[in-house]
C-alpha positions as CSV (number, residue, x, y, z in Angstrom):
1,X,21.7,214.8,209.9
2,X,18.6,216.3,208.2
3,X,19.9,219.3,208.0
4,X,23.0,218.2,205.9
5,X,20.8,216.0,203.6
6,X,19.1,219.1,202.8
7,X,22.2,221.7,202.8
8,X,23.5,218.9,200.1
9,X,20.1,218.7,198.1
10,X,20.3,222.3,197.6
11,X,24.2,222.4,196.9
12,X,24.7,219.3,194.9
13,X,23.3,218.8,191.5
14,X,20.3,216.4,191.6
15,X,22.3,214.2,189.3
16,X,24.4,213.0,191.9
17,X,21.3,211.3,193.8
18,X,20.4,209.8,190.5
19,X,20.9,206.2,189.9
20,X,23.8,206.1,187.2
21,X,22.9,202.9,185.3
22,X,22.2,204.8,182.1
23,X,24.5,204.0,179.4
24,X,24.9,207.0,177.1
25,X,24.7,207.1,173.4
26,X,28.4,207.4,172.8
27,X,29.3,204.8,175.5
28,X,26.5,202.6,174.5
29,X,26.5,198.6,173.6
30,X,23.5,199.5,171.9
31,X,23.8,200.3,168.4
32,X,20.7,202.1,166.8
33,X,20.4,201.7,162.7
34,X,18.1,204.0,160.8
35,X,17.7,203.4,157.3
36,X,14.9,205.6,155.0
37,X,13.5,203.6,152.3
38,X,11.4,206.5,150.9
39,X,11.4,210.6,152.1
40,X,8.9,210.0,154.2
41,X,9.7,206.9,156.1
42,X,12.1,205.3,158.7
43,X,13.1,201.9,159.3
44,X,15.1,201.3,162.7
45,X,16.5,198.2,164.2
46,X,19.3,197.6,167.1
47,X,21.4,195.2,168.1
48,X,23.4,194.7,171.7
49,X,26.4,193.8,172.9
50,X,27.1,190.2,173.7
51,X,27.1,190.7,177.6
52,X,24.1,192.2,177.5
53,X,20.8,190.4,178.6
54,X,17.8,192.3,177.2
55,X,14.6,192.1,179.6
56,X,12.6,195.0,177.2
57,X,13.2,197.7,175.0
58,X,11.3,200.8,173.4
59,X,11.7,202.6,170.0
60,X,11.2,206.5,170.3
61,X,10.6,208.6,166.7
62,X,10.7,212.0,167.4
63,X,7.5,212.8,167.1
64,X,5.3,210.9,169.9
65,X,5.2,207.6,168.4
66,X,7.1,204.9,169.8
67,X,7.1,201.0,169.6
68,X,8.1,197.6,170.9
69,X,9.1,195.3,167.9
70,X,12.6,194.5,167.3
71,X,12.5,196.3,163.5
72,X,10.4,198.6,163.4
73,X,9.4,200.9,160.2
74,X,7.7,204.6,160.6
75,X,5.9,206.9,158.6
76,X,6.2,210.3,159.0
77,X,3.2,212.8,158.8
78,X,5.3,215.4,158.2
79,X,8.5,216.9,156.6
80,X,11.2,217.7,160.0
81,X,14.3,216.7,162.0
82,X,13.5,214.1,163.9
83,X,15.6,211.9,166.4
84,X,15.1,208.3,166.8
85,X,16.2,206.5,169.6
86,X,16.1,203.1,171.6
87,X,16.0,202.5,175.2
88,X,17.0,199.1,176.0
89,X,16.5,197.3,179.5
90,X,18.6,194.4,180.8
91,X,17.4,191.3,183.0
92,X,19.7,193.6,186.0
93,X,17.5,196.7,185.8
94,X,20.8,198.8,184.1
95,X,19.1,200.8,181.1
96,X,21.0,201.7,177.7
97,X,20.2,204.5,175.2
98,X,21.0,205.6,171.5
99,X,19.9,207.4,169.1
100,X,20.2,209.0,165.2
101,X,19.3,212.0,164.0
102,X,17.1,212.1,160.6
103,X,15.5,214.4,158.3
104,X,12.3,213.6,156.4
Protein backbone atom coordinates (compact mmCIF):
# COMPACT_ATOMS: atom_id res chain seq x y z
CA UNK A 1 0.00 0.00 0.00
CA UNK A 2 3.12 2.17 0.56
CA UNK A 3 4.48 1.44 -2.37
CA UNK A 4 1.49 2.69 -4.48
CA UNK A 5 1.20 5.94 -2.44
CA UNK A 6 4.65 6.55 -3.48
CA UNK A 7 4.50 5.17 -7.24
CA UNK A 8 1.38 7.85 -7.26
CA UNK A 9 3.41 10.72 -5.60
CA UNK A 10 5.90 10.42 -8.18
CA UNK A 11 3.36 9.94 -11.13
CA UNK A 12 0.57 12.20 -10.22
CA UNK A 13 1.06 15.91 -10.13
CA UNK A 14 1.24 17.23 -6.53
CA UNK A 15 -1.84 19.18 -7.24
CA UNK A 16 -4.06 16.39 -7.02
CA UNK A 17 -3.14 15.89 -3.23
CA UNK A 18 -3.85 19.55 -2.77
CA UNK A 19 -6.87 20.67 -0.98
CA UNK A 20 -9.05 22.29 -3.88
CA UNK A 21 -10.89 24.98 -1.87
CA UNK A 22 -9.16 27.84 -3.73
CA UNK A 23 -11.42 29.79 -5.77
CA UNK A 24 -9.60 31.25 -8.75
CA UNK A 25 -9.57 34.76 -9.98
CA UNK A 26 -11.88 34.20 -12.97
CA UNK A 27 -14.25 31.92 -10.93
CA UNK A 28 -14.08 34.11 -8.01
CA UNK A 29 -17.07 35.70 -5.77
CA UNK A 30 -14.53 37.99 -4.86
CA UNK A 31 -14.29 41.04 -6.81
CA UNK A 32 -11.00 43.13 -6.41
CA UNK A 33 -11.30 47.08 -7.37
CA UNK A 34 -8.14 49.10 -7.94
CA UNK A 35 -8.47 52.61 -8.54
CA UNK A 36 -5.07 55.13 -8.76
CA UNK A 37 -5.76 58.46 -7.50
CA UNK A 38 -2.29 59.83 -8.42
CA UNK A 39 0.81 57.95 -10.60
CA UNK A 40 2.14 56.77 -7.78
CA UNK A 41 -0.59 55.44 -5.69
CA UNK A 42 -3.23 52.53 -5.39
CA UNK A 43 -6.45 52.43 -3.73
CA UNK A 44 -8.01 48.78 -3.50
CA UNK A 45 -11.24 47.59 -1.94
CA UNK A 46 -13.37 44.13 -2.43
CA UNK A 47 -16.50 43.09 -2.04
CA UNK A 48 -18.02 39.26 -1.75
CA UNK A 49 -20.61 37.36 -2.82
CA UNK A 50 -23.76 37.13 -0.74
CA UNK A 51 -23.09 33.41 0.30
CA UNK A 52 -20.04 34.12 1.39
CA UNK A 53 -19.14 34.39 5.13
CA UNK A 54 -15.78 36.17 5.52
CA UNK A 55 -13.67 34.94 8.64
CA UNK A 56 -10.32 37.20 7.39
CA UNK A 57 -8.81 38.55 4.42
CA UNK A 58 -5.31 39.92 3.18
CA UNK A 59 -4.42 42.69 0.55
CA UNK A 60 -1.17 41.79 -1.45
CA UNK A 61 0.64 44.92 -3.67
CA UNK A 62 3.09 43.50 -5.58
CA UNK A 63 5.78 44.57 -4.05
CA UNK A 64 5.98 42.99 -0.36
CA UNK A 65 3.54 45.09 1.27
CA UNK A 66 0.39 43.77 2.19
CA UNK A 67 -2.58 44.75 4.66
CA UNK A 68 -5.70 43.84 6.55
CA UNK A 69 -8.22 46.87 6.25
CA UNK A 70 -11.25 46.58 4.18
CA UNK A 71 -10.01 49.74 1.79
CA UNK A 72 -6.86 50.00 1.68
CA UNK A 73 -4.65 52.83 -0.23
CA UNK A 74 -0.71 52.22 -1.24
CA UNK A 75 2.03 54.14 -2.20
CA UNK A 76 4.38 53.00 -4.42
CA UNK A 77 8.26 53.58 -4.05
CA UNK A 78 8.78 53.02 -7.38
CA UNK A 79 7.65 53.32 -11.02
CA UNK A 80 6.64 49.18 -12.26
CA UNK A 81 3.86 46.60 -13.01
CA UNK A 82 2.60 45.53 -10.12
CA UNK A 83 -0.27 43.02 -9.26
CA UNK A 84 -2.57 43.51 -6.48
CA UNK A 85 -4.50 40.93 -5.11
CA UNK A 86 -6.88 39.72 -2.21
CA UNK A 87 -7.09 36.53 -0.51
CA UNK A 88 -10.25 36.17 1.30
CA UNK A 89 -11.08 33.39 4.02
CA UNK A 90 -14.59 32.14 4.93
CA UNK A 91 -15.95 31.06 8.46
CA UNK A 92 -15.61 27.12 6.43
CA UNK A 93 -11.86 27.37 5.93
CA UNK A 94 -12.58 27.55 1.73
CA UNK A 95 -10.17 30.48 0.54
CA UNK A 96 -10.91 32.92 -2.48
CA UNK A 97 -8.46 34.94 -4.65
CA UNK A 98 -8.31 37.91 -7.13
CA UNK A 99 -6.36 40.18 -8.41
CA UNK A 100 -5.60 43.37 -10.97
CA UNK A 101 -2.80 44.14 -12.68
CA UNK A 102 -1.46 47.92 -12.49
CA UNK A 103 1.24 50.15 -13.70
CA UNK A 104 2.67 52.99 -11.66
Amino acid sequence: MIAIFFVLAIIMPTTAFAATNTVTAKNSQVKITVTKPNSMTARAAYTCGSGIREAGHTFYFGDGFSCHCKHRTHTYKKHGTYKVRIVLKDTNGKTYTNSKTITV
